[in-house]
N, C-alpha and C positions, 0 to 999 in steps of 0.2 A: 439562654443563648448569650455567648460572650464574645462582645462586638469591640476590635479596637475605637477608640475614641475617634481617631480620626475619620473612620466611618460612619461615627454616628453624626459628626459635626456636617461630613457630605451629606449624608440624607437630610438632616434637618435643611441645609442649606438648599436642596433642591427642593422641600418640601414647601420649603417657601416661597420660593419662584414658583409652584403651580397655584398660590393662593393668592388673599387682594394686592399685598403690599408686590407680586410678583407682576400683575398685572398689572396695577398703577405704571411700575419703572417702563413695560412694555409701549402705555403711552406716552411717557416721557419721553421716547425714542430710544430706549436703546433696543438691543438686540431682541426679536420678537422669539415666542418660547417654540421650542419645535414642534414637530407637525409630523405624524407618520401616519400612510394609509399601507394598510397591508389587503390585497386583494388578490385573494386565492379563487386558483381552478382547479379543480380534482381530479384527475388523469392526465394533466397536460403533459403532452408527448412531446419532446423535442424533432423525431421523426415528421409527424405532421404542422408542425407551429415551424417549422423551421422553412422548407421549400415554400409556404405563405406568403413567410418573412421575403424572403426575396424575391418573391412575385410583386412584391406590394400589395398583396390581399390584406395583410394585419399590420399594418401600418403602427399600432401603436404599441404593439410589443417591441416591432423592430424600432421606433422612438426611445423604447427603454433601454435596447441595445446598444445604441449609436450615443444615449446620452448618459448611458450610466454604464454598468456591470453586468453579466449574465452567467449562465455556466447552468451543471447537471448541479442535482439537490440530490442524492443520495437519503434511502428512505430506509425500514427496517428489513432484513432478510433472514427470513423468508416471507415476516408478518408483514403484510400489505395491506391491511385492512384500511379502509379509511378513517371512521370514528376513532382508533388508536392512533393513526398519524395526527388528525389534526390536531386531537389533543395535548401530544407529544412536542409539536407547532407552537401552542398554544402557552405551554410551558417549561420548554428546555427542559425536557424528564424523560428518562423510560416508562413504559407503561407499567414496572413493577411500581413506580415511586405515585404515578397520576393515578392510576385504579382502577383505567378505562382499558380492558383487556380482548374486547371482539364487539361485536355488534351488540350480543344476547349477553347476561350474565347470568350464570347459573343461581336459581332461587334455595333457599333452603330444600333441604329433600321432604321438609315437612308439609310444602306449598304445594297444594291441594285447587290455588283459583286457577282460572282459565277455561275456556268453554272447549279448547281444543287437546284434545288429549296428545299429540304429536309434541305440542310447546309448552306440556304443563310443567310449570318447573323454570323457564328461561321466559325471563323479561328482558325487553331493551332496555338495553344502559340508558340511563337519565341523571342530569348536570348532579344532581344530591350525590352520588357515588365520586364526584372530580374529589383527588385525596391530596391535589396542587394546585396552588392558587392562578388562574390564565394572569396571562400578562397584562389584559386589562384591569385587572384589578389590583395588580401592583402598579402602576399605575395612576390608580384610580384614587388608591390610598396614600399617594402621595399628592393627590391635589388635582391631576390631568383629568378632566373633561373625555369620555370615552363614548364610541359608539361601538357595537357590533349586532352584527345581521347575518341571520342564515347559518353561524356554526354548528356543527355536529358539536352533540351532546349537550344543547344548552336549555333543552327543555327540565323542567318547569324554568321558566327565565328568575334568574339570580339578581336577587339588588347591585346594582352598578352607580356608579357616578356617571351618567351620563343614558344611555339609554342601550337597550338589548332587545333584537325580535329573534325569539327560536327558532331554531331549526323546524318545529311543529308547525308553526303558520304556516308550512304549504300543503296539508292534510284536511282534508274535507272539511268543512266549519261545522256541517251539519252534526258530526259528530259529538259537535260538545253539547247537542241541545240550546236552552238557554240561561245557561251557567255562567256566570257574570265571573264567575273565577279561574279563567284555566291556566290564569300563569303562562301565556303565549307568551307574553311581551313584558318586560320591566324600561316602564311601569302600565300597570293595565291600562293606563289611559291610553296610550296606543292603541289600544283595540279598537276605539273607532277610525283611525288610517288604515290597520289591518283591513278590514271591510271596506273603506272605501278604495283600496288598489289591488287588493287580490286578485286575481286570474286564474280562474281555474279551468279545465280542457274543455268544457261546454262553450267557453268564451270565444276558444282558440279559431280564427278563421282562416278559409283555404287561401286567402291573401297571405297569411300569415308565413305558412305553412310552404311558400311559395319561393321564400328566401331561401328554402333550405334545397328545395327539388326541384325541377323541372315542371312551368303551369303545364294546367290542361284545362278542356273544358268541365267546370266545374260541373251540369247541367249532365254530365254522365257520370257522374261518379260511380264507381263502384263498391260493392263488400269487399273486395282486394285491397281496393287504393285507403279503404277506409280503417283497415286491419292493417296495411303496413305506417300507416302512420299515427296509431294510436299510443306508442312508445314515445312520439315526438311530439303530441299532444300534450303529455301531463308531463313530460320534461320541459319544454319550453314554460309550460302556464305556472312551475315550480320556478325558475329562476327567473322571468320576468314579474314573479311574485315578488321575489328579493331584489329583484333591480330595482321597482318604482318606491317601492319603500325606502330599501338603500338611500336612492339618490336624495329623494325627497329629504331624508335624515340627515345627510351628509352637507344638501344646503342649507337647509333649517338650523341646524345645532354648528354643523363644522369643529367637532372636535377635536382634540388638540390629537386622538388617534382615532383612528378608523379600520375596523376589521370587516371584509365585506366576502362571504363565500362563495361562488357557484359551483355545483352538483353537475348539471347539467354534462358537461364533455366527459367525464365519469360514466352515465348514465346513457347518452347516445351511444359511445362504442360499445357497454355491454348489450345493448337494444341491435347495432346495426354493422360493427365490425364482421363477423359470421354469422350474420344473417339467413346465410344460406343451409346453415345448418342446422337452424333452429325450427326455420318457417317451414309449416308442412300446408300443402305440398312446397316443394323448392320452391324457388324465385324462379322464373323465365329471363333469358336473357334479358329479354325489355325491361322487364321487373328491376334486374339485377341494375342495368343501365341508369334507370328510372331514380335508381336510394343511393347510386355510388357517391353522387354529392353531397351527398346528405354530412358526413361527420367532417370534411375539411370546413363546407360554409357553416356549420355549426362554432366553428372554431374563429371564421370570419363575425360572426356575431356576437362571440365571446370577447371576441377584441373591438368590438365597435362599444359594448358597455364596459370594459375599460376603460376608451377614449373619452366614456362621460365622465368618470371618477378621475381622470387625470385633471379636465379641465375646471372642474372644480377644487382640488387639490394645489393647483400651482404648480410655480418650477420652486417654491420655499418650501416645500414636504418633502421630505425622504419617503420614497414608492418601494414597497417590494410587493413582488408577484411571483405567486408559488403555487407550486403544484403539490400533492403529498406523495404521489409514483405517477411511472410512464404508464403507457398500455402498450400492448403488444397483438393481443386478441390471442385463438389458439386453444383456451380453455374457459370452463365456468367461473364465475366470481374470479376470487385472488388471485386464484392460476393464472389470468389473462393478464395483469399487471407485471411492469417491470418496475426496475429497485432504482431508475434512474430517472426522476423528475424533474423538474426544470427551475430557475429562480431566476430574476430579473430585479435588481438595482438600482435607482436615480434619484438624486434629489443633492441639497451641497454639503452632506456627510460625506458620498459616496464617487469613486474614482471613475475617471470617466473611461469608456474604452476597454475597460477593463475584463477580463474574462475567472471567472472565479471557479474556484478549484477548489476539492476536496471539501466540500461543504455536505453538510446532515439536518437530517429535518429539525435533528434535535440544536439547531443554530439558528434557527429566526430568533427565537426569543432573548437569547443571549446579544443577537444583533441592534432590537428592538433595543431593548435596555442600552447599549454603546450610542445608540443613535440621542437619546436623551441625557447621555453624560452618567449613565448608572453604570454600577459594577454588575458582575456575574457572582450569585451567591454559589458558593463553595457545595450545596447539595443541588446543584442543577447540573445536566450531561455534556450540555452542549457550551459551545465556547463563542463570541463575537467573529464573522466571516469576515476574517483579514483582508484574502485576496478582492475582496467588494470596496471595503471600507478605505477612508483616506487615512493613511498611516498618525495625524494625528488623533484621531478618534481611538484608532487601537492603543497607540500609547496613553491616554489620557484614562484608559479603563482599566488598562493594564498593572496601573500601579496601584489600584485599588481589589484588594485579593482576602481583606480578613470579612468580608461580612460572610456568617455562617448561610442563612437562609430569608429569604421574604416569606416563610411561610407562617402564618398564627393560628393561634390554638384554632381548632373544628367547631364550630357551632353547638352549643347545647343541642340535643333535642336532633339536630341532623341523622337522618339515617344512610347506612350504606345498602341498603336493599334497593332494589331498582323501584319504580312508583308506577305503577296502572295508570293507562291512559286511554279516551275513547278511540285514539287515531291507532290503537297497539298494534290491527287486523289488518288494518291500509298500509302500516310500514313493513310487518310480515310479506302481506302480498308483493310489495314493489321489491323487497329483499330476493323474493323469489325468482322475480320475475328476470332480476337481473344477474341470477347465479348463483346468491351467497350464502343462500339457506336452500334446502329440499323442501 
């Protein structure tokens, strides 16, 4: 790789600032080193986040609006999958270049395991097949303190500077037996936080349950009431799995970045959008009446665990908040998705007021980097989100254009086959459940 000099004099020089002598000047007072939390929801519609926002029901999306940039995030068309968006998020790449191409990736024709004869042949994708390094680890490699929690594709959990819980911790525990190695979390030491904040849908109470629908008397419940909320059971007990961990991690350590994901608003509208056309028998109009609240207050409580990662973050971190497509509803899995996401702005990189335009999913990462004074390597797709950013940050990045790639050699020993897991039949099932497999 043939880097001009002047580039490598930049990296060295930022590489410094994340290390002792970086941190010493920081206590000497001068300028403290940046700060980005990036905090994704996975179907966030502008449609419904939007009449919220002006209700005052989501106060701290519209906080981000009013103090920073907004605008649609453009995703890929027709491929709306989500484990290729986020990854795509994750490193300014097409999914030819990252590796991560559907949920399943097809196994050798030679691969014979599997107990189901339907899926013999396709394993889920797993972090070993990533063919690009996430942006936390460029980062990470240059000295930055990292956290991330909850991203698609990050099981078996990857060594990081900083700490990682996979996207697996919210899959049954029972499944692993008692396997001291499942590589949930880097570093396994985490696994005893995993168990002590976990949530799973046995936990979940009709108090709980009560934010989202209209109470009743618990003392009658029914097999109805108990079957239409069984979809908001193990979505909630999933992303309040990743919130108390999250948080927890995010006061604990406070890294210099922060990646934090929810699933959840993804997951309720394929569960309760067309409900009606799922549930046999139909819904009753009470019925119907009963769940129609269901996916905006979902959306109110997606923004209420924002407003704890804000307040932990400060007004000295650069925020983004993204979605990887809309929903629409209308059909199964990806058909229900639209190509138009949302993305949200604030921190003192970023313009105020501002409304941002013509942006792609493949532009967080490029942003992320502008946000730290890095350039965009020349093999990434995406470009720094101008209309967001204050015109000096674009300029200051701008003029740095020869670095070829962040990316080094593949690990000895790595393989690109996907990796068996005990949770394989639980994420099949919830795949099923919500469209994107038969």
């Amino acid at each position: 790789m043939i880097r001009s000099s002047r580039t490598i004099v930049f990296l060295l020089f930022v590489l410094l600032l994340g290390g002792p002598s970086g941190r010493r000047a920081c206590a000497a007072g001068t300028k403290p080193p940046e700060r980005v939390l990036v905090f994704g929801v996975d179907a966030g519609e502008w449609d419904v986040l939007g009449p919220l926002m002006d209700q005052g029901r989501c106060p701290n999306f519209a906080r981000l609006r009013a103090e920073g940039s907004a605008g649609k995030l453009r995703s890929f068309v027709p491929l709306t999958r989500s484990p290729v968006i986020w990854t795509s998020i994750a490193t300014g790449k097409s999914p030819e270049k990252h590796g991560i191409q559907d949920f399943y990736a097809k196994a050798r024709l030679d691969d014979t395991s599997g107990d189901d004869p339907s899926t013999r042949g396709h394993k889920p994708q797993t972090s070993n097949q990533w063919k690009a390094r996430p942006v936390w680890n460029i980062l990470g490699g240059l000295g930055r303190k990292v956290g991330v929690v909850g991203w698609w594709i990050t099981w078996p959990a990857q060594p990081v500077n900083g700490v990682l819980v996979s996207d697996y911790v919210q899959y049954k525990p029972q499944a692993w037996g008692n396997s001291p190695h499942t590589q949930l979390t880097y570093p396994e030491s985490l696994s005893t936080m995993v168990e002590r904040l976990r949530v799973t849908p046995e936990m979940v109470s009709w108090a709980e349950l009560f934010q989202f629908v209209p109470a009743f008397d618990t003392t009658r419940v029914t097999d109805r009431q108990v079957a239409l909320t069984q979809c908001l059971k193990w979505i909630y007990a999933s992303d309040m799995t990743f919130y108390r961990l999250g948080i927890e991690l995010y006061r604990e350590k406070h890294p210099e970045f922060f990646a934090m994901y929810f699933r959840g608003v993804d997951e309720i509208c394929h569960c309760y959008w067309d409900i009606n056309r799922t549930f046999d028998p139909p819904l009753t109009k009470e019925e119907l009446a009963w769940i129609k609240p269901l996916i905006p207050n979902y959306y109110v409580f997606t923004d209420r665990l924002l407003g704890d990662f804000l307040k932990e973050a400060g007004k000295d971190a650069d925020v983004i908040a993204c979605s990887d497509h809309g929903y629409g509803g209308g059909g199964l899995g990806v058909m229900a998705h639209k190509p138009d996401g949302m993305i949200f702005m604030r921190g003192p990189h970023v313009i105020k007021g501002g409304t941002i335009t013509g942006a792609t999913v493949l532009d967080i990462t490029p942003t992320i980097l502008a946000l730290y004074g890095l350039p965009v390597a020349q093999d990434m797709d995406g470009r720094p989100i101008a209309t967001g950013l204050k015109p000096d940050v674009v300029r200051r990045v701008a003029r740095e254009t020869k670095l070829q790639t962040y990316e080094t050699a593949r690990a000895s020993g790595q393989s690109e086959e996907p990796l068996r897991s005990p949770v394989d039949e639980e994420l099949r099932e919830r795949l099923r459940s919500l469209g994107y497999i038969q």
